[in-house]
C-alpha positions as CSV (number, residue, x, y, z in Angstrom):
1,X,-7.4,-26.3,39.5
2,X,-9.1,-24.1,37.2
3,X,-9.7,-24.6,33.7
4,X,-9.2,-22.8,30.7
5,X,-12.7,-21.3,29.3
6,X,-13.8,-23.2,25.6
7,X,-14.4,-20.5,23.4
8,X,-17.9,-21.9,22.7
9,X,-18.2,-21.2,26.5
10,X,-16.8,-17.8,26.9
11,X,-19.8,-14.9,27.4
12,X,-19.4,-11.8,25.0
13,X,-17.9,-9.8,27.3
14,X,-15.1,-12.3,27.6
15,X,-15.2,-13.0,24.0
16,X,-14.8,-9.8,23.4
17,X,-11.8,-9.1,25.6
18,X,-10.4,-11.7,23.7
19,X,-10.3,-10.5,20.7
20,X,-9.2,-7.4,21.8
21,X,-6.4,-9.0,23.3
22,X,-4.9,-10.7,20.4
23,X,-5.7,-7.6,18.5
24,X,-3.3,-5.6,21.2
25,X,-0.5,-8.2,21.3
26,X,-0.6,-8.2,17.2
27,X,-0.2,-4.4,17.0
28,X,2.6,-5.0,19.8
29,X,4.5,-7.3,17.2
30,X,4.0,-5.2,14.5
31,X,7.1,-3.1,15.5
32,X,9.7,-6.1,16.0
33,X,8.3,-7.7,12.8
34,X,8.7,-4.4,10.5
35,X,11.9,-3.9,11.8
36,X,13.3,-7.6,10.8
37,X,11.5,-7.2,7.3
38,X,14.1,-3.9,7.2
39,X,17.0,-5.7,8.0
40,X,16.3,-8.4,5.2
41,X,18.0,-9.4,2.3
42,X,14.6,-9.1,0.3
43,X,14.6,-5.3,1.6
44,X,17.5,-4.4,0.4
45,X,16.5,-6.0,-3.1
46,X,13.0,-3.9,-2.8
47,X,14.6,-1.2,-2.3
48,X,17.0,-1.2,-5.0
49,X,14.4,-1.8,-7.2
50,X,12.4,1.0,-5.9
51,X,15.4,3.3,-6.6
52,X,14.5,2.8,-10.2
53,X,11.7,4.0,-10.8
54,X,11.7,8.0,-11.1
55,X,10.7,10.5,-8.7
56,X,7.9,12.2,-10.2
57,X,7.0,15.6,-10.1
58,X,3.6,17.1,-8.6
59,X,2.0,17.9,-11.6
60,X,3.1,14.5,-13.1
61,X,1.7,12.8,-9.8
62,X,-1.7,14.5,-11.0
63,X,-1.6,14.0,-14.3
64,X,-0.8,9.8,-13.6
65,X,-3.7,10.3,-11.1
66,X,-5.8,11.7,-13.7
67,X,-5.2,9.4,-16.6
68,X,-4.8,6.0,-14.1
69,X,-6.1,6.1,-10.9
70,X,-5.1,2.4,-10.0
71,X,-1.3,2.9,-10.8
72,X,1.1,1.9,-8.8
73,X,5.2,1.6,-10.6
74,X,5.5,3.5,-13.9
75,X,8.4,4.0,-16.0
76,X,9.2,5.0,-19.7
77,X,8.7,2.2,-22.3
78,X,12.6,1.9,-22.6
79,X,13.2,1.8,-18.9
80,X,10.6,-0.8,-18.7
81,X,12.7,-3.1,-21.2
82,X,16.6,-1.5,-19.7
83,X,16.0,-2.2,-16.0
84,X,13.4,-4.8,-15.5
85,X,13.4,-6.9,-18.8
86,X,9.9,-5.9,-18.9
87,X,7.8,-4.9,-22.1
88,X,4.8,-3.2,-23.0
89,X,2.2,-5.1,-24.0
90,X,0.8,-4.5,-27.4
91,X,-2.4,-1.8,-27.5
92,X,-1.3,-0.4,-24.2
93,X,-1.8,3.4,-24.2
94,X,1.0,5.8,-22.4
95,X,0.6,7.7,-19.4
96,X,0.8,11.2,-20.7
97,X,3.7,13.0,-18.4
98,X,5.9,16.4,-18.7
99,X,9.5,15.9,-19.8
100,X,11.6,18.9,-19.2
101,X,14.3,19.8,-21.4
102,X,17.1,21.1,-21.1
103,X,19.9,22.4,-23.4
104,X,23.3,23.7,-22.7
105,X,24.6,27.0,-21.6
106,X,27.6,29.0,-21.4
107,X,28.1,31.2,-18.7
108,X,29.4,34.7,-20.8
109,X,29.6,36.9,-17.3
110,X,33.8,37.0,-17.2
111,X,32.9,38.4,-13.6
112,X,31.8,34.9,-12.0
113,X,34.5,33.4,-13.9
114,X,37.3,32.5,-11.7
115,X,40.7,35.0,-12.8
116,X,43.1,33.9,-15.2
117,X,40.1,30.7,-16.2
118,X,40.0,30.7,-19.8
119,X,37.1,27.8,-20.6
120,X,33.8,29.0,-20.6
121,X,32.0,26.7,-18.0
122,X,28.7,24.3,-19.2
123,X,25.6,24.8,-17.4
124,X,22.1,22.8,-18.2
125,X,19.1,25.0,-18.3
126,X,15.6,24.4,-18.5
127,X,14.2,25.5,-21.4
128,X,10.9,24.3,-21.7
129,X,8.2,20.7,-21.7
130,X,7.2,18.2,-24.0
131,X,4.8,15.3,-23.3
132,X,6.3,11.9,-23.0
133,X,4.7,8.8,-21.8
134,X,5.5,6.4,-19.3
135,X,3.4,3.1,-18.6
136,X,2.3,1.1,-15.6
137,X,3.9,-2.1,-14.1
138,X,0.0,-3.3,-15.2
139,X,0.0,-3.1,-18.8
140,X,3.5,-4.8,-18.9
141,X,4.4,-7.9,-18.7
142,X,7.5,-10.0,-18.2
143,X,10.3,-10.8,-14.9
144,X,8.4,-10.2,-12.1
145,X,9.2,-7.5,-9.3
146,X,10.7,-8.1,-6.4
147,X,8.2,-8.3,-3.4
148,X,8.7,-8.8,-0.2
149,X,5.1,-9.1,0.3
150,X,3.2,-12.7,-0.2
151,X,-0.3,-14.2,-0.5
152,X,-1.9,-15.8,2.4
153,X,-2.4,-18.8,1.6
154,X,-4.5,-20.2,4.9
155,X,-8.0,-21.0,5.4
156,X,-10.4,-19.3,7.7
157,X,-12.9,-21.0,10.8
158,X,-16.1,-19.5,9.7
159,X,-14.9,-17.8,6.5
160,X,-18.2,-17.3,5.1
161,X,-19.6,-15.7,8.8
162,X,-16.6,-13.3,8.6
163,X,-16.9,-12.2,5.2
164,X,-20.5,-11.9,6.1
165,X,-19.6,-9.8,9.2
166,X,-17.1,-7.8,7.1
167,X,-19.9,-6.4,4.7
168,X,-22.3,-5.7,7.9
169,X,-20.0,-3.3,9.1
170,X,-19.2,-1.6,6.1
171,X,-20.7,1.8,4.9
172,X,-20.1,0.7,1.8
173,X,-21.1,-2.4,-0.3
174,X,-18.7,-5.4,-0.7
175,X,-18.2,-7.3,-3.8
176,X,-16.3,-10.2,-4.9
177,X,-15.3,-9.4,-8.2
178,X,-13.0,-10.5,-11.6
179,X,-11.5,-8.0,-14.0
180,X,-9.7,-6.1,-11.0
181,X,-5.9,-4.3,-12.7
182,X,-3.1,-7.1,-12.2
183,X,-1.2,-7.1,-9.0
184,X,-4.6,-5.1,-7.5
185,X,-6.2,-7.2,-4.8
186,X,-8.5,-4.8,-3.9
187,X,-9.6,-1.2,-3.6
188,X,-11.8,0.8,-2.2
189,X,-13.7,3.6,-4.0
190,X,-15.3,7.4,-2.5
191,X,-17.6,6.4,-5.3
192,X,-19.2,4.4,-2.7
193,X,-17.7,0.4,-3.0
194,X,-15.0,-1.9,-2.2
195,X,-13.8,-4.1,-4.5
196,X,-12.0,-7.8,-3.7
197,X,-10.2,-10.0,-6.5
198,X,-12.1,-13.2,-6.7
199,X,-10.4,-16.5,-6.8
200,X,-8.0,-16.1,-3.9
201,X,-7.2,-18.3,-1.0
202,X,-9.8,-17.6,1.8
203,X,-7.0,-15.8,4.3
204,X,-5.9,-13.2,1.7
205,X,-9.3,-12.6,1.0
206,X,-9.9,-11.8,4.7
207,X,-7.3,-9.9,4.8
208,X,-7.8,-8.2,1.5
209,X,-11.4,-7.6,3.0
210,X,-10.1,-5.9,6.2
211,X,-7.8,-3.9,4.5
212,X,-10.1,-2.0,2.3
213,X,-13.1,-1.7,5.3
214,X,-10.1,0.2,6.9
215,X,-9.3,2.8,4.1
216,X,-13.1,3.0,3.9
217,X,-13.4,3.9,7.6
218,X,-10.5,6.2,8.0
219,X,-9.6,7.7,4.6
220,X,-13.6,8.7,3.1
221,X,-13.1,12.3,3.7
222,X,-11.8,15.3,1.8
223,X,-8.0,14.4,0.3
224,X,-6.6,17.6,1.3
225,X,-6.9,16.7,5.1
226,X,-5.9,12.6,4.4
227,X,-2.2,12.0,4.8
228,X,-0.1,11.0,2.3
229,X,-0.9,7.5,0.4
230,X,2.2,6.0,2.0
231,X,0.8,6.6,5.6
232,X,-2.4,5.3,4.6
233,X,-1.0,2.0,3.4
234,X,0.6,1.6,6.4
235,X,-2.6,2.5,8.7
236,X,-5.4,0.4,6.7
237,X,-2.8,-2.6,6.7
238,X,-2.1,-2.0,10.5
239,X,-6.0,-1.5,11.0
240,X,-6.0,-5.2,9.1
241,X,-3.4,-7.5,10.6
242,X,-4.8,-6.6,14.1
243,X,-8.2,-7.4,12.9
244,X,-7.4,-10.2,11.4
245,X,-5.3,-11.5,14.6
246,X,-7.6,-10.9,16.6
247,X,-10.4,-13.4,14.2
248,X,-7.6,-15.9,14.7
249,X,-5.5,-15.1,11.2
250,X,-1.7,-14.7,10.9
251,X,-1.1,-12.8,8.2
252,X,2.1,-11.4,9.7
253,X,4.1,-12.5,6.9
254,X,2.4,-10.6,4.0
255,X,1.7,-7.7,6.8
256,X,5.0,-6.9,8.3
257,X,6.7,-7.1,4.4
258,X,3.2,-4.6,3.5
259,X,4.1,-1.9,5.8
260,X,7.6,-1.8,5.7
261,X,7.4,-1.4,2.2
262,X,5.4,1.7,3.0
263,X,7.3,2.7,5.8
264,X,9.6,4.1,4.2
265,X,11.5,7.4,5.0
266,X,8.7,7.6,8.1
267,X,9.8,9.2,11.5
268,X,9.6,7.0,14.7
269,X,7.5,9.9,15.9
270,X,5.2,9.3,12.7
271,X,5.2,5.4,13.0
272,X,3.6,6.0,17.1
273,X,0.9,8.4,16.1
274,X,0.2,6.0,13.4
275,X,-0.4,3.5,15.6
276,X,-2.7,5.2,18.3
277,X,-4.9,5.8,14.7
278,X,-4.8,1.7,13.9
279,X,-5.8,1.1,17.2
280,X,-8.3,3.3,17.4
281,X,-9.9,1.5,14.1
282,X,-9.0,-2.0,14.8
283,X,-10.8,-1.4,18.2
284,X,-13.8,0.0,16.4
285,X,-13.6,-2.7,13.9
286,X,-13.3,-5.4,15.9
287,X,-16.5,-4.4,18.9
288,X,-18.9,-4.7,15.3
289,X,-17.8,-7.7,14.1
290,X,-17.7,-9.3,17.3
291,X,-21.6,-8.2,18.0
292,X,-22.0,-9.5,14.9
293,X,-20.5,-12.8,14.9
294,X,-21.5,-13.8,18.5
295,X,-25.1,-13.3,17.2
C-alpha cells in the first residue's frame, strides 16, 4: 500500500505542486465563501451602515485624496455624532470638501404650467459652493462600526522564514512598524515601501504581509490604467488568501468577509476576470517564496 509523502520528504517539484494546489482549491472556495458572507445577517448590517455615509463627488474624491490619502469612511462632524454615536476627537482638523447649495425657485413660464394650475411650483437650484468639512472614521472615536471582517488570530509554522520569504520577493522594502492610522493594518506606498502594524497576532500579520506584496505587484503602475480601488481590494486580498492557503493559513474568515465588502455592485463577468488576475499573481507569488523557503 502506498504511503502518503512527509512534507519534509517531498522534492521541490512536489512541494511545489503542493502549494499550488491548496492555492487552486482556496481560490475555488473563494466564490461559495463570498457568497454566504452576502447572505449574512452581518451583511445586511454592513451594508446599512455603508448606506450612511455619502456618496461623494469626483472632485470631493480628489480633494479627500489630497488632504488624507489613508481615508477610508468620512462623514460631517454632526453625522458622525447623528448616525454612529461617534465624535470627533479634540484637535482633529476637517477634510476640506464642496457643499453645494441650493435655494428655491419658482417656475414663472405659465406655458409649462399645467392649464387652469394656479400654484406656482418649487424647484431647488444650484446656485453655487461653499467649503465644508467632513472627518475620517480615524480621528473619531466612539461605538465601533460594524465589520464583517476579523483579525486572524492563528499562529504561523515558520512565521519568521515566511516573513523572511515575504520581504525577498518584494520590490519594495518591508517594515514592521507603530504609528500606522487606526483601523489601517497596512499599506503599501509608490513611494517605494510597505508598511505592517506591529503588535498583531502572527496570521494577520501574514496575511497583512501578503496583501500589500500583492497591491505592490499588481497595482505600481500609472493610476489612470489601475482599476478602481474597490477591484483592487478585492484582487490584492484574493492574491493573499490563496497565498496564504497555500503556506498552510486559513484566513478565510477575515478573507471572504474582506472581499465581499468590496464586492460590491461588481458584475459576475467582473468577479471571473478578477480572478484569472489573482491567479495569475498568487501563482507568481507563491513559485518565489517556495524557491525561497525550500532553500
Amino acid at each position: 500500500m502506498k504511503t502518503k509523502k512527509s512534507y519534509k520528504d517531498m522534492t521541490r517539484e512536489e512541494r511545489k505542486a503542493l502549494a499550488q494546489a491548496k492555492a487552486q482549491a482556496a481560490l475555488d472556495r473563494i466564490g461559495d465563501g463570498v457568497r454566504s458572507v452576502w447572505s449574512s445577517e452581518a451583511w445586511a448590517n454592513w451594508l446599512q451602515t455603508l448606506a450612511k455615509f455619502h456618496d461623494y463627488s469626483l472632485n470631493n474624491t480628489m480633494l479627500i485624496a489630497m488632504q488624507m490619502p489613508e481615508a477610508t469612511r468620512v462623514a460631517s462632524y454632526r453625522s458622525w455624532q447623528r448616525d454612529f454615536n461617534r465624535h470627533v476627537k479634540k484637535g482633529e482638523h476637517g477634510i476640506e470638501v464642496l457643499v453645494p447649495m441650493v435655494a428655491k425657485a419658482k417656475d414663472t413660464d405659465s406655458e409649462e404650467l399645467p392649464q387652469g394650475d394656479e400654484d406656482t411650483p418649487e424647484r431647488r437650484r444650484l446656485v453655487g459652493f461653499k467649503v465644508g468639512h467632513v472627518f475620517d472614521v480615524s480621528q473619531t472615536e466612539g461605538e465601533p462600526l460594524p465589520t464583517i471582517a476579523e483579525h486572524v488570530e492563528s499562529e504561523v509554522d515558520r512565521y519568521d522564514e515566511v516573513m523572511d520569504a515575504i520581504c525577498a520577493v518584494s520590490a519594495y522594502p518591508v517594515s514592521i512598524v507603530d504609528g500606522l492610522p487606526p483601523e489601517t493594518n497596512g499599506l503599501f506606498s509608490r513611494m517605494g515601501y510597505i508598511a505592517i502594524r506591529a503588535g498583531m497576532p502572527q496570521g494577520q500579520t501574514v496575511k497583512t504581509a501578503l496583501h500589500e506584496l500583492a497591491h505592490s505587484v499588481l497595482h505600481d503602475g500609472d493610476s489612470e490604467e489601475l482599476p478602481d480601488r474597490s477591484m483592487r481590494e478585492v484582487q490584492a486580498e484574493s492574491v493573499a488568501y490563496a497565498v496564504s492557503a497555500a503556506m498552510g493559513l486559513d484566513t478565510s474568515g477575515y478573507s471572504f468577509g474582506y472581499v465581499a465588502s468590496w464586492a460590491v455592485g461588481k458584475t459576475g463577468e467582473e468577479m471571473r476576470q478578477c480572478m484569472q488576475v489573482v491567479r495569475d499573481a498568487a501563482k507568481d507569488i507563491i513559485d518565489k517564496m517556495e524557491i525561497i523557503l525550500a532553500a
